[in-house]
N, C-alpha and C positions, 0 to 999 in steps of 0.2 A: 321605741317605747314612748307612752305621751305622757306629758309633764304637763299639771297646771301650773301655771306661773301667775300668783296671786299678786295683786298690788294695792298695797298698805301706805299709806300716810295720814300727818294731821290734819284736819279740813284747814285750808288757808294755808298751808305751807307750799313753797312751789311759788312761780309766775303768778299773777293775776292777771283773769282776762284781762283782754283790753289793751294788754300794756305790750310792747316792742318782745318782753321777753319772754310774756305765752305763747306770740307768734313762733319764737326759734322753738318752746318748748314742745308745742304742739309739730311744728316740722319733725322734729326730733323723732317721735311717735310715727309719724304717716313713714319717714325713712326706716323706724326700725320692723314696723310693722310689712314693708313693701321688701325689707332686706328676708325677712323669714317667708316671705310668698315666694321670693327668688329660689332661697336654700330650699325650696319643697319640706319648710319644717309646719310652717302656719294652718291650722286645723281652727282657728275661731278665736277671736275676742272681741269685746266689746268693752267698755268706758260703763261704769253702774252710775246714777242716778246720785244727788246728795245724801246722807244718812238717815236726812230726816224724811225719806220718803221709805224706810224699813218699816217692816213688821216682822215680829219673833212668834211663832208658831208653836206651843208647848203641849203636850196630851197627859194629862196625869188622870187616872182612874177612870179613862175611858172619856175624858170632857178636853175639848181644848181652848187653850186661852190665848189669846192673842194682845201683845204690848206692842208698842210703840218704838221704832227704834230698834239697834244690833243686839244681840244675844250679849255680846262682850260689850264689859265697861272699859273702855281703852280710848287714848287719846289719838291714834292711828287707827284709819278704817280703813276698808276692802275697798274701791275703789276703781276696778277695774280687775280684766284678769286678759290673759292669753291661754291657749290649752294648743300646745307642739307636740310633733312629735319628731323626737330627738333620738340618737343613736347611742346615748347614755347617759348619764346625769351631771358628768362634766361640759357635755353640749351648751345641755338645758341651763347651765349655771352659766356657762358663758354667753348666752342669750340675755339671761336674765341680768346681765349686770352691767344690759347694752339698752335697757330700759329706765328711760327720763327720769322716773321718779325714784330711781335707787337712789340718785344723787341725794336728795334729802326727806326720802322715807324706806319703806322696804321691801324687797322682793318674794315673798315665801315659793319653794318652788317643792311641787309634791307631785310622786309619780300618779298615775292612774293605776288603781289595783284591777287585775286582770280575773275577773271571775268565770268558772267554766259557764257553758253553755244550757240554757233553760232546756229541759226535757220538753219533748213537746207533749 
């Protein structure tokens, strides 16, 4: 089954570049990232952009509006994500609590809902 495995924190919390201990942090990632390519779990992820580079997409009566910035007022942002695919959701949680930033943010880990197939 595939799991996203969403990653949350405050902007600034964690290492800062530059410094001796984003080096180990970022290791951290390329090891945990390289460990789910081994387990044949790894399906995609990527690192997202700072927050201030969002836009919130909205359609109300037919018009849409677009803001500045996440949907959610929250002091934790999205941050990156992983999408595995694991053999159940004790896998996926133990994957997920092998990722950098749980240490001081957090992991949300959501199956992928399985929808039948388009008619052709």
């Amino acid at each position: 089954m595939q799991y996203l495995l969403m990653i949350y924190s405050a902007e600034g919390a964690g290492p800062a570049p530059g410094t001796p201990e984003f080096g180990d942090y970022m290791q951290g990632y390329f090891s945990f990232t390289q460990e789910m390519k081994d387990r044949g779990l790894f399906l995609a992820g990527e690192p997202l952009e700072e927050v201030s580079t969002a836009s919130t997409v909205r359609v109300r009566d037919n018009k849409a509006t677009v803001t500045d910035g996440p949907f959610a007022e929250t002091k934790e942002v999205l941050g990156g994500y992983y999408l595995l695919d694991c053999k159940d959701l004790d896998e996926a949680l133990e994957c997920a609590a092998k990722i950098p930033t749980a240490t001081h943010g957090s992991i949300e880990v959501r199956p992928i809902m399985k929808l039948p197939d388009m008619p052709e």
